[in-house]
N, CA, C and O of each residue as an XYZ file, in Angstrom:
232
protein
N     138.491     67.150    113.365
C     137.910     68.328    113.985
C     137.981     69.493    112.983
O     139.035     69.718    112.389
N     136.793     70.295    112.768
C     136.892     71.347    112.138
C     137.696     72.369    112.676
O     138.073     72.521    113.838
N     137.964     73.236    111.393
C     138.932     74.754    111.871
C     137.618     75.850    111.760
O     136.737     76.075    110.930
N     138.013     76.393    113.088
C     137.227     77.518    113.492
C     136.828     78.262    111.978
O     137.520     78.187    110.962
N     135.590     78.958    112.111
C     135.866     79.795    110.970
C     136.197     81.083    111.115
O     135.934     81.788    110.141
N     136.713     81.623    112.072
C     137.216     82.905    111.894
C     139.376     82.716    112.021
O     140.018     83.652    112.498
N     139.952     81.683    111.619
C     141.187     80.996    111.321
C     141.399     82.008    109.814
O     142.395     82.677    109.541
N     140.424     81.897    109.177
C     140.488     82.072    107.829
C     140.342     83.958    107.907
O     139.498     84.665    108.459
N     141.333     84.238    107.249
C     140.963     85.945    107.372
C     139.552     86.045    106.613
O     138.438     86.349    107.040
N     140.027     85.658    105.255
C     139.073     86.300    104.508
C     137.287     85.949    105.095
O     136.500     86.888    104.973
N     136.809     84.756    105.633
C     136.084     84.263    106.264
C     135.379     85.125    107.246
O     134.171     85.280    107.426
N     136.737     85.820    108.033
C     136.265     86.751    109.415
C     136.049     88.238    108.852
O     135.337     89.009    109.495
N     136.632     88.629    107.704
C     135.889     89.672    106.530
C     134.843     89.899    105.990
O     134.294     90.994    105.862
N     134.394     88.590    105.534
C     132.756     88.545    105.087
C     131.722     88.388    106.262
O     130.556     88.779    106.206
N     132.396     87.669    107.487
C     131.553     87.640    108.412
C     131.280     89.403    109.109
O     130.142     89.799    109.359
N     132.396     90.185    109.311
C     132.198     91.201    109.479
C     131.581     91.911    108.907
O     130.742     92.672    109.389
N     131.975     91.762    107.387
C     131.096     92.342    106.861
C     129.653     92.419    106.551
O     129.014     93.461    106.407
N     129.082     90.876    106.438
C     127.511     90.752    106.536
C     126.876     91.871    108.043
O     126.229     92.916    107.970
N     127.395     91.103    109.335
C     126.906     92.016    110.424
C     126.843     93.153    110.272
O     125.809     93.760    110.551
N     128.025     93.819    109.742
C     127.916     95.342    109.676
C     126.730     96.174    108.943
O     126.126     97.188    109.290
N     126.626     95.286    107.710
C     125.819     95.741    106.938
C     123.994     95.648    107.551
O     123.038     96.350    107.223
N     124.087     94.268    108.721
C     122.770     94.296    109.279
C     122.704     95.437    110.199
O     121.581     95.930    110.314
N     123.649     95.968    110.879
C     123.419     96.448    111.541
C     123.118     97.737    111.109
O     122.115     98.351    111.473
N     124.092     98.228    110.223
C     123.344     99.575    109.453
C     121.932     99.960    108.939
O     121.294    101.010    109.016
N     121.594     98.436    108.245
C     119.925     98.785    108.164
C     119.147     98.547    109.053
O     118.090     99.106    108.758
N     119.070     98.091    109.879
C     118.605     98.306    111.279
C     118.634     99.257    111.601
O     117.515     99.769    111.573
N     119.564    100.032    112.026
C     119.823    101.492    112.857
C     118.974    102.445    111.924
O     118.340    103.360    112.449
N     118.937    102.222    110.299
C     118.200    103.252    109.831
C     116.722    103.072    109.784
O     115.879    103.941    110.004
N     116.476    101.528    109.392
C     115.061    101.442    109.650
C     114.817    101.902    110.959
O     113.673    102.356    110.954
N     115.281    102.004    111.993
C     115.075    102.337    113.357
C     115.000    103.863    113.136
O     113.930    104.458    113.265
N     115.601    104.190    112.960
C     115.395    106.235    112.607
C     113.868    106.456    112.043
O     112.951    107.160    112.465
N     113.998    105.306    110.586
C     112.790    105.586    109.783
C     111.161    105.595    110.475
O     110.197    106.357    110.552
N     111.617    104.058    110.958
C     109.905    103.852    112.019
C     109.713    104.902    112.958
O     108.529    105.183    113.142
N     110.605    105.609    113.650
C     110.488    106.528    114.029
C     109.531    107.712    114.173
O     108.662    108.184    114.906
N     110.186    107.904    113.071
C     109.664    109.027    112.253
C     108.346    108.675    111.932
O     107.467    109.377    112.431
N     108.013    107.741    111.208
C     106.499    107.092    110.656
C     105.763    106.937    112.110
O     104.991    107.851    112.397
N     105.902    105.998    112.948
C     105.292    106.463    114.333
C     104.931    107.843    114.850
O     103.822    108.132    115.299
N     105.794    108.534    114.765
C     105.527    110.021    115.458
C     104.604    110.711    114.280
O     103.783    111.530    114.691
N     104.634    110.546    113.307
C     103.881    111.264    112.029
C     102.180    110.601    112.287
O     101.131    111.179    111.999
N     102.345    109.197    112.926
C     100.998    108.517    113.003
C     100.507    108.977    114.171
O      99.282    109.089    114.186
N     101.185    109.332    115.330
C     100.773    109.668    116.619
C     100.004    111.297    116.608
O      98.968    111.519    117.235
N     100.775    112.415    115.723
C     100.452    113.035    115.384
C      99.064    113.354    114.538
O      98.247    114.258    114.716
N      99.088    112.253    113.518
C      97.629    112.011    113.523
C      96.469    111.957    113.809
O      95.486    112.684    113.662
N      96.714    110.866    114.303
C      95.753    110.222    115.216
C      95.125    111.221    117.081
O      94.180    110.902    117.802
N      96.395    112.700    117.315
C      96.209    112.946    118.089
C      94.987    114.310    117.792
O      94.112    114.752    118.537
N      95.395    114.709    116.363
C      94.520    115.518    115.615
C      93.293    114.933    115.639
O      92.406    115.605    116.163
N      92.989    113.814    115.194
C      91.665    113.485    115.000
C      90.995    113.209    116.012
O      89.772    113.300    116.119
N      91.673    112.894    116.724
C      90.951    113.231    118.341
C      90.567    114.150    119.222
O      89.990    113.949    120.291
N      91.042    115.610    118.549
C      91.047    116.560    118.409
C      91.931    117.045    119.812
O      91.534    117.967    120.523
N      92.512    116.689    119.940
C      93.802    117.280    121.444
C      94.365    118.331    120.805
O      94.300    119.359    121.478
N      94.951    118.467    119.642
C      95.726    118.866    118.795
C      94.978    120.015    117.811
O      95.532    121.099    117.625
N      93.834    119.732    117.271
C      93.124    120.121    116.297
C      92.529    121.626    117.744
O      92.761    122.835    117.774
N      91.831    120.810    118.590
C      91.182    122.037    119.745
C      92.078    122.884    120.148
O      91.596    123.973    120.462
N      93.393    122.773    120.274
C      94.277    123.968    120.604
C      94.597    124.716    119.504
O      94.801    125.921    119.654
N      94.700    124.060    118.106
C      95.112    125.017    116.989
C      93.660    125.939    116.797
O      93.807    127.021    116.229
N      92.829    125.714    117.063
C      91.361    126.240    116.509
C      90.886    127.315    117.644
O      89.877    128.020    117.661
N      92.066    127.193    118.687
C      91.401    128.272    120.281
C      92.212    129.214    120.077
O      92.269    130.008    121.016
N      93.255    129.571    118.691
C      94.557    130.645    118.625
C      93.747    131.642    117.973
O      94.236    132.729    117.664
């Protein structure tokens, strides 16, 4: 029978450590798309002019 792999410290170190590291770029790509979404929505709300007709009625 195999030994678990988290028996092994160093094992349950690298394993922590890979996750952690996914999870960090995740959370930032998640900030990033964000941002790129709302910059596209913004766009796209201009050229439709929702956006463009209220700046142009000041």
């Amino acid at each position: 029978m195999k030994k678990n792999l988290f028996t092994n410290p160093a094992a349950h170190g690298l394993s922590m450590a890979v996750f952690g590291v996914l999870g960090y770029y995740s959370w930032k790509f998640e900030g990033h798309a964000q941002q790129v979404f709302a910059k596209r929505r913004d766009e796209l709300l201009e050229r439709k002019g929702k956006i463009g007709g209220l700046a142009g009625s000041e």
